[in-house]
MMTF fields as JSON, N, C-alpha, C and O atoms, coordinates in Angstrom:
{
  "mmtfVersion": "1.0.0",
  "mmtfProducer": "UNKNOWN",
  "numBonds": 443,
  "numAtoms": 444,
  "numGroups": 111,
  "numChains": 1,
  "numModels": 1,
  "chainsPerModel": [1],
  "groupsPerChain": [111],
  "chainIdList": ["A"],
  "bondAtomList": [4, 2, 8, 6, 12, 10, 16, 14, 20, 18, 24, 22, 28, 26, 32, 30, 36, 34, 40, 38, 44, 42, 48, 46, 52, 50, 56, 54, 60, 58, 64, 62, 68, 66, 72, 70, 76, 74, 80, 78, 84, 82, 88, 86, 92, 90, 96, 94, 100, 98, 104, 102, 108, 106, 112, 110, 116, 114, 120, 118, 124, 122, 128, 126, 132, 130, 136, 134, 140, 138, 144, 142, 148, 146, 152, 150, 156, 154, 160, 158, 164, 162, 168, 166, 172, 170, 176, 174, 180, 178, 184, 182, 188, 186, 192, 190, 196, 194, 200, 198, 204, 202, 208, 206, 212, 210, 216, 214, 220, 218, 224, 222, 228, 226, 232, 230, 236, 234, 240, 238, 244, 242, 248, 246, 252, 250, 256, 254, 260, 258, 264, 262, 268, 266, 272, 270, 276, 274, 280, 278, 284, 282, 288, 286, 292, 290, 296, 294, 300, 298, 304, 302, 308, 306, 312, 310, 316, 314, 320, 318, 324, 322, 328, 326, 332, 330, 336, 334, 340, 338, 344, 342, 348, 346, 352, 350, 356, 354, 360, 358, 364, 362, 368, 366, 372, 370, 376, 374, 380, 378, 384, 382, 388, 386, 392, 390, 396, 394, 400, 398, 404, 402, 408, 406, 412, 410, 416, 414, 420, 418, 424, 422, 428, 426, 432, 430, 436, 434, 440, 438],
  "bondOrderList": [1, 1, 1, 1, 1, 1, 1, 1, 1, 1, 1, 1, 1, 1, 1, 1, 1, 1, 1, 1, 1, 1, 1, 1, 1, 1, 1, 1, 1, 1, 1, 1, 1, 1, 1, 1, 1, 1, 1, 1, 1, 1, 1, 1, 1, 1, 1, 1, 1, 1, 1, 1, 1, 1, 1, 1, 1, 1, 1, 1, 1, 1, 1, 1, 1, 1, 1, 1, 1, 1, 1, 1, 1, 1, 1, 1, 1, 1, 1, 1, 1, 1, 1, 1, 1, 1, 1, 1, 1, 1, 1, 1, 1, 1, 1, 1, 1, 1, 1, 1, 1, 1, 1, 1, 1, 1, 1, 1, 1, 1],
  "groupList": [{"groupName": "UNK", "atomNameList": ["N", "CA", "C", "O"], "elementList": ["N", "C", "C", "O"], "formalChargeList": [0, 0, 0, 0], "bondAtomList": [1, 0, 2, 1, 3, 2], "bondOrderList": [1, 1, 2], "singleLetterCode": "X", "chemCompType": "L-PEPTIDE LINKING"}],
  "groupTypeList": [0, 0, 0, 0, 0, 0, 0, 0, 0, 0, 0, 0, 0, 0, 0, 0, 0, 0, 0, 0, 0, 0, 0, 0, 0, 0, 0, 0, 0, 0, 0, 0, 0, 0, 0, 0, 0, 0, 0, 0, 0, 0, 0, 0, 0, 0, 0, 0, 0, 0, 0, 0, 0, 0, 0, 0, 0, 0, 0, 0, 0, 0, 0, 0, 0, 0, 0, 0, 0, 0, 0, 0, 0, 0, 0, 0, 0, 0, 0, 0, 0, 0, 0, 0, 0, 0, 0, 0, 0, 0, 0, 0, 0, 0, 0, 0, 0, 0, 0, 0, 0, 0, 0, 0, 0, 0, 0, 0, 0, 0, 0],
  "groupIdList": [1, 2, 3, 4, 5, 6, 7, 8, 9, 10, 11, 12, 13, 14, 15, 16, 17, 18, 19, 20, 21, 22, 23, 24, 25, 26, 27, 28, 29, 30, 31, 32, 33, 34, 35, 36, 37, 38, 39, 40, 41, 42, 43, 44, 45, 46, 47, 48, 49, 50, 51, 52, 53, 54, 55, 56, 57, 58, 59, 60, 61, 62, 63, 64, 65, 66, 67, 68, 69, 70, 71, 72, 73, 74, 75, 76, 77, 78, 79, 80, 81, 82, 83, 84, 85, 86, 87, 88, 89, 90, 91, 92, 93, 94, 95, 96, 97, 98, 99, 100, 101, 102, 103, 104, 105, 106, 107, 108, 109, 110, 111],
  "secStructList": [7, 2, 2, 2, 2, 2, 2, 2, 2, 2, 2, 2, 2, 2, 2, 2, 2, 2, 2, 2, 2, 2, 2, 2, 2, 2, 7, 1, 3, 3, 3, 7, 7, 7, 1, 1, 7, 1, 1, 1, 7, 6, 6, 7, 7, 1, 6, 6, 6, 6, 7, 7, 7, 6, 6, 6, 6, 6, 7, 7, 7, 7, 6, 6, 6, 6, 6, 7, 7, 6, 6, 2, 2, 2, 2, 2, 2, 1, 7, 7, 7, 7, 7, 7, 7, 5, 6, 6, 5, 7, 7, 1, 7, 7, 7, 7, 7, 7, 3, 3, 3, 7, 7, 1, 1, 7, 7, 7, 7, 7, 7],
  "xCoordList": [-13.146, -14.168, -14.197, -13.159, -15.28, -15.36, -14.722, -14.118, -15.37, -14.916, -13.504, -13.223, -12.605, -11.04, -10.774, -10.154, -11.29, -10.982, -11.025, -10.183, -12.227, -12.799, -11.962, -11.732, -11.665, -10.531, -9.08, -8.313, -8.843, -7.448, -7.253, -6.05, -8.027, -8.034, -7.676, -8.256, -7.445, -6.568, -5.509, -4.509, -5.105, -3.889, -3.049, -2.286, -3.443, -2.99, -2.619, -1.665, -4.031, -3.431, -2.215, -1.557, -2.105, -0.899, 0.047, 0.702, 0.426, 1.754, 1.767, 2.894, 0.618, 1.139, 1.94, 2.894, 1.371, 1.771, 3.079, 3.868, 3.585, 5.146, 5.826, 7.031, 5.265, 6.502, 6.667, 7.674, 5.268, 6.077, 6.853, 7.9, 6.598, 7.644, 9.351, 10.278, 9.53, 10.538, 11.046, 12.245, 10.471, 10.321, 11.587, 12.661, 10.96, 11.092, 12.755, 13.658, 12.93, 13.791, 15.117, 15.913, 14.921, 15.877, 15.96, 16.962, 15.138, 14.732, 14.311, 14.017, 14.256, 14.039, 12.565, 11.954, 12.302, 10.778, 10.172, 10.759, 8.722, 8.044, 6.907, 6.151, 6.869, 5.645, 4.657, 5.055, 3.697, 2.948, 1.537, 0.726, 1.026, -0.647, -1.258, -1.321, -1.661, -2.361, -3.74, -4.327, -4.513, -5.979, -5.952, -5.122, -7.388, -7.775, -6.929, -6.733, -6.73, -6.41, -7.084, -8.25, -6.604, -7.619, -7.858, -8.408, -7.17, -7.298, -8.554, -9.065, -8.889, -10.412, -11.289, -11.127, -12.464, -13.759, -13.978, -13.282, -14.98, -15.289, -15.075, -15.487, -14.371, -15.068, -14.685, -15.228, -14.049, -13.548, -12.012, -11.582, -11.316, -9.984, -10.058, -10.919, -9.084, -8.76, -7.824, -7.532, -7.358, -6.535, -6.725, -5.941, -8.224, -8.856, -9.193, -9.334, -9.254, -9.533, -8.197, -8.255, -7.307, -5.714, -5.427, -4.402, -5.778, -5.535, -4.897, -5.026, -3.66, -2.782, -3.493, -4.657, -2.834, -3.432, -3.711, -2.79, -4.765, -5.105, -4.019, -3.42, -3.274, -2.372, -0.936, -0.533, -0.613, 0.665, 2.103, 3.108, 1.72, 2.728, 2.063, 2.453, 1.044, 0.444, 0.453, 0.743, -0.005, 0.041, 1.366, 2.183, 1.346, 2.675, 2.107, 0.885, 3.065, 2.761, 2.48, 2.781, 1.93, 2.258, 3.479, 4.238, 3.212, 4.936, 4.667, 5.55, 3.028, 2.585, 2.777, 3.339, 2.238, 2.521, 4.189, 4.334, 5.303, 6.624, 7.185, 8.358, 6.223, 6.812, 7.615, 8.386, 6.673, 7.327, 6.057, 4.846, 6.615, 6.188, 5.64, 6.228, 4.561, 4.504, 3.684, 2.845, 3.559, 3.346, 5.029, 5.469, 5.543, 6.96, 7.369, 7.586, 7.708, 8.418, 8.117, 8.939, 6.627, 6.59, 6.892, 7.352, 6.671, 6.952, 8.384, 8.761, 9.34, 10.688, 11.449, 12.516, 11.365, 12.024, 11.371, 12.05, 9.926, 9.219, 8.567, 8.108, 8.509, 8.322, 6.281, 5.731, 5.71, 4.41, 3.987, 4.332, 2.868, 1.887, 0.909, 0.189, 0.463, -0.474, -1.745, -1.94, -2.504, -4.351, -5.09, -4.71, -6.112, -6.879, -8.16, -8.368, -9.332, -10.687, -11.761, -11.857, -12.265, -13.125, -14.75, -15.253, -15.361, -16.815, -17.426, -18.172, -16.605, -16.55, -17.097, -18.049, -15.823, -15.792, -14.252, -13.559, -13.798, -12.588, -11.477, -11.926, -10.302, -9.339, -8.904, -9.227, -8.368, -7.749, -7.416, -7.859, -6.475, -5.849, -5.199, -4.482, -5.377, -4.729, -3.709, -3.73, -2.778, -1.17, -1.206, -1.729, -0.745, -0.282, 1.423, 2.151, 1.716, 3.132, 3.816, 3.423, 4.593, 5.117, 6.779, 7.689, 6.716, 8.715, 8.849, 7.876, 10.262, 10.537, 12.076, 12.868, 12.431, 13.786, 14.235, 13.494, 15.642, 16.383, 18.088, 18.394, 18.978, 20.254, 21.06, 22.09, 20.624, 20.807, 21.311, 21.312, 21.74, 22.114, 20.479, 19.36, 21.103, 20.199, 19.191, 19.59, 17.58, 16.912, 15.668, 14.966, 15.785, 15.101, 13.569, 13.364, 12.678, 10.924, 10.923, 10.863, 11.002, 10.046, 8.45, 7.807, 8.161, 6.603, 6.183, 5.111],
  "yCoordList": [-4.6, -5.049, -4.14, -3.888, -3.69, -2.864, -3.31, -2.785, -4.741, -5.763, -5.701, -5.664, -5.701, -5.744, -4.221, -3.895, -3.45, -2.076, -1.763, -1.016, -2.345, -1.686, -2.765, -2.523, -3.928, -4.655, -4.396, -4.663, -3.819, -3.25, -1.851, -1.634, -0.666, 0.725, 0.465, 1.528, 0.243, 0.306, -0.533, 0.175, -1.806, -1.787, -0.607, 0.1, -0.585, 0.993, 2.388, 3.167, 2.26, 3.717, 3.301, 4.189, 2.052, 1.867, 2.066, 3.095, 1.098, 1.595, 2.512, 2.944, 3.208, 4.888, 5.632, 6.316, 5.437, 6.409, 6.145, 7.085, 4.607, 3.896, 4.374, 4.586, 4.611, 4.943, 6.343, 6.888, 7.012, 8.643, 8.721, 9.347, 8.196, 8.449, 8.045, 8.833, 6.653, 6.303, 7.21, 7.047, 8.131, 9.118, 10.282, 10.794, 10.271, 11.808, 11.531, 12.303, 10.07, 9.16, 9.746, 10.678, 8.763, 8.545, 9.135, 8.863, 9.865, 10.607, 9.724, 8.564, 10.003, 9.005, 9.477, 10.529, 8.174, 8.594, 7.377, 6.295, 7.605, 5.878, 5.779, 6.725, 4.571, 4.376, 2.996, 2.082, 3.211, 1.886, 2.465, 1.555, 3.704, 3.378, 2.86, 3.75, 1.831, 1.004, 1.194, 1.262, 1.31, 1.949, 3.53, 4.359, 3.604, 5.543, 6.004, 5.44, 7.095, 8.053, 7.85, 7.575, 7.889, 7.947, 9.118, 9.176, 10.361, 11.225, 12.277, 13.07, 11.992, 12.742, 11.768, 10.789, 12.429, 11.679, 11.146, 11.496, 10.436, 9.818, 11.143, 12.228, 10.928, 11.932, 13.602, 14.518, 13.745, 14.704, 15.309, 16.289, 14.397, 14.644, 15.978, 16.377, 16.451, 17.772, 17.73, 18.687, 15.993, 15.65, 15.655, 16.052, 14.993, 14.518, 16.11, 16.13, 17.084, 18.493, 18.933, 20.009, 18.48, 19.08, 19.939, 20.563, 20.204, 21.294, 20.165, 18.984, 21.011, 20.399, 19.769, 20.001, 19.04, 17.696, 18.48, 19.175, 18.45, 19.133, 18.785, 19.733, 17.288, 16.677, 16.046, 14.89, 16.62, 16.763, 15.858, 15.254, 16.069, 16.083, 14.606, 14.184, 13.763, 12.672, 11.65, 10.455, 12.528, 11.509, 10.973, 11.725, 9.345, 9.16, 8.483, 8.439, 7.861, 7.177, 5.918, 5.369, 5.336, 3.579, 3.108, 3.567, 2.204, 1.375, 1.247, 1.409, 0.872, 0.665, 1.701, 1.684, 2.81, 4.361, 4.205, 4.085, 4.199, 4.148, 2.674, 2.427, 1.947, 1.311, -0.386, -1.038, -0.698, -1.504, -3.084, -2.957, -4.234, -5.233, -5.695, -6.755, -5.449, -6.06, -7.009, -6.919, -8.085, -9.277, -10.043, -10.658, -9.894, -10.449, -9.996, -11.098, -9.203, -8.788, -9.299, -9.63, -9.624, -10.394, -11.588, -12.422, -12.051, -13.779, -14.188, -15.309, -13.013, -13.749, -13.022, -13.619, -12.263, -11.694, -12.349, -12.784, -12.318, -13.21, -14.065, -14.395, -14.644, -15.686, -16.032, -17.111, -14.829, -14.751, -14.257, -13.108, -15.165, -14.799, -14.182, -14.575, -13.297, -12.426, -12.982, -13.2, -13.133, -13.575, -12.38, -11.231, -12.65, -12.026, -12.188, -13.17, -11.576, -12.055, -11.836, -11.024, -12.889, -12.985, -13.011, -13.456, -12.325, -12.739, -12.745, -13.521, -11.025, -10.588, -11.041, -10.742, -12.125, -12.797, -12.556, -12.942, -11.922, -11.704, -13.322, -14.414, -12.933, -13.937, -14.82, -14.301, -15.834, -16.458, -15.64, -15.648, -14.972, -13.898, -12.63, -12.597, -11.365, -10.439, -9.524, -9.189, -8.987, -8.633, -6.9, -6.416, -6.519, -4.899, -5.367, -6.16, -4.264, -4.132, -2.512, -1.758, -2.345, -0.967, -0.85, -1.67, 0.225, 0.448, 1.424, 2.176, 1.901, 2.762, 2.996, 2.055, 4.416, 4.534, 5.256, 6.082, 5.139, 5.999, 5.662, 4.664, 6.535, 6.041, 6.245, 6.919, 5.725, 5.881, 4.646, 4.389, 3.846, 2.388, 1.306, 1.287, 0.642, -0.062, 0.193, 0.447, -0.003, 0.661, -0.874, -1.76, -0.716, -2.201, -1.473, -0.28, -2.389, -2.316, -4.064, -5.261, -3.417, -4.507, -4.456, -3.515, -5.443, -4.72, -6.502, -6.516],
  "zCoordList": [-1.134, -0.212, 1.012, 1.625, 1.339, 2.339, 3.999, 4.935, 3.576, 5.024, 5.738, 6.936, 4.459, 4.473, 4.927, 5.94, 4.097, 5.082, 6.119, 6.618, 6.87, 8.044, 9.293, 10.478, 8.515, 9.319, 9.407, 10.332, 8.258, 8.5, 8.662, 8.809, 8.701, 9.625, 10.97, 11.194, 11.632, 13.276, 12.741, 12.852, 12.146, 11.529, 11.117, 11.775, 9.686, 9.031, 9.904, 9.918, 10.697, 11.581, 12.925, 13.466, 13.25, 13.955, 13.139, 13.304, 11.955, 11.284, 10.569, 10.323, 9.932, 9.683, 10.523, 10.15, 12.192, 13.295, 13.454, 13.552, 13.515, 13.667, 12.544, 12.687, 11.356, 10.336, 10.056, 9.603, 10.464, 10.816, 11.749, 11.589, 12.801, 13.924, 13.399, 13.589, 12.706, 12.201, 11.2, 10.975, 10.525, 9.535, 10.319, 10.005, 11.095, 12.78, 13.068, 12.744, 13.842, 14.345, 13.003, 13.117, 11.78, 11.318, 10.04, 9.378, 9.573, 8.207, 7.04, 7.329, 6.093, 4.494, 4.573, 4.76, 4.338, 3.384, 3.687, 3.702, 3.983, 4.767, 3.527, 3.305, 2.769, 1.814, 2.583, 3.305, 2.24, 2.768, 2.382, 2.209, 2.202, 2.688, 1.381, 0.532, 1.035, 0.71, 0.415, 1.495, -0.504, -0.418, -0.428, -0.799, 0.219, -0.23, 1.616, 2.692, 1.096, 2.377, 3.271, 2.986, 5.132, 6.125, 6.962, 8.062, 5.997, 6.836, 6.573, 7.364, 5.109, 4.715, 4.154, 3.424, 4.816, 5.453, 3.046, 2.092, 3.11, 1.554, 0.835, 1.245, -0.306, -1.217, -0.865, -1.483, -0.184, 0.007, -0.009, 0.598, -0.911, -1.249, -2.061, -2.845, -1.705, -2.735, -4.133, -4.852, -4.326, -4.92, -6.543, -7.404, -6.694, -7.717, -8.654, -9.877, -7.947, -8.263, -8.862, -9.458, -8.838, -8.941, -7.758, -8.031, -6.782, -5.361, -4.742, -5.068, -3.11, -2.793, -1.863, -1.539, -1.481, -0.169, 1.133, 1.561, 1.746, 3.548, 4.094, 4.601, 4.24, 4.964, 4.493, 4.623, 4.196, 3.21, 4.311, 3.935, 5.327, 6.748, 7.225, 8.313, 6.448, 7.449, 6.138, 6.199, 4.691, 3.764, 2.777, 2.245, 2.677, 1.801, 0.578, 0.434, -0.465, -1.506, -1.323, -0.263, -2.211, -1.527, -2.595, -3.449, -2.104, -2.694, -4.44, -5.282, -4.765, -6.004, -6.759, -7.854, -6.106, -6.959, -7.452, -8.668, -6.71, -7.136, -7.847, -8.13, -8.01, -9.179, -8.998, -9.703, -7.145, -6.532, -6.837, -6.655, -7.237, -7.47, -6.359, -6.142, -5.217, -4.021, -4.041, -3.144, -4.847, -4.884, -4.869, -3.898, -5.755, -6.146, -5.1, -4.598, -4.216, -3.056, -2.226, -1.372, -2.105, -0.137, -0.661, 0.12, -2.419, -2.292, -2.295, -1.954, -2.783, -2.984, -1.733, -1.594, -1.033, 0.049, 1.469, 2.4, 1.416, 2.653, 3.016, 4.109, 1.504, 1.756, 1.642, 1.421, 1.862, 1.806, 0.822, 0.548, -0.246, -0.856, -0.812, 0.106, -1.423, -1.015, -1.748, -2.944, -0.703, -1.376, -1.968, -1.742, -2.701, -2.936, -3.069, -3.782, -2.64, -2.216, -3.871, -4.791, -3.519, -4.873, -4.37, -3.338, -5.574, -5.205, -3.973, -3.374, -3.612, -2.671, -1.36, -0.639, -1.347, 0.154, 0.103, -0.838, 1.134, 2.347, 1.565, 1.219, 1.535, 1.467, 2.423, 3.492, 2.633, 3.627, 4.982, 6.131, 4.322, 5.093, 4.782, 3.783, 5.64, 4.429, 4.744, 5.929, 4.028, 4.604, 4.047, 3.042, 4.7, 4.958, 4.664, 5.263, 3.169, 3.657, 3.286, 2.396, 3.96, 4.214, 4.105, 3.984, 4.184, 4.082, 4.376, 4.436, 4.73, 5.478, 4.386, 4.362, 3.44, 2.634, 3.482, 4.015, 3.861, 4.558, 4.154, 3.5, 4.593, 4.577, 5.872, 5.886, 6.803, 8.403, 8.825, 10.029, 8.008, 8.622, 8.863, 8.35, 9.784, 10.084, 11.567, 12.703, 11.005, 11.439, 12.54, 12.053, 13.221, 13.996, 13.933, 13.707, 14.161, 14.038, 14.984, 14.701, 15.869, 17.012, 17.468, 17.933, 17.245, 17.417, 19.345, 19.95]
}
């Protein structure tokens, strides 16, 4: 749904910016973006061509690409179900989730 996008872009681009920085901070590897890339405009990925990414240094995987259950994960670790919008009307409510792999100990995210 377009709606959900355009509501969660200033989401997304806050915690993109927080988990590169955490990236910077403590090293590992930050997955989360969710949906199409926000760093090239529609239709203009270089990806779909087989050529390398413009932004290689801004873009990560999402958790789905590597193989991560993120339904089963927010329900048995947090407890939150994730909705999904039908008949294209917007869900209840809708959740961004992200991660941050590292082996630096323990890493705090206060927001």
């Amino acid at each position: 749904l377009a709606e959900a996008g355009r509501l969660l872009r200033p989401e997304r681009i806050r915690i993109e910016r927080r988990l590169l920085a955490l990236e910077r901070r403590y090293g590992g590897r930050a997955f989360s973006y969710v949906g199409s890339c926000l760093y090239c405009p529609e239709g203009s990925c270089t990806r779909p061509e087989g050529l390398p990414c413009r932004h290689p240094d801004r873009v990560r995987p999402s958790l789905e690409a590597c193989g991560f259950d993120i339904g089963r994960t927010t329900s048995e670790l947090f407890g939150i179900e994730l909705k999904w919008g039908a008949e294209g009307k917007l869900p209840e409510y809708l959740t961004l989730v992200c991660g941050l792999f590292h082996d630096a100990g323990h890493v705090a995210w206060k927001e």
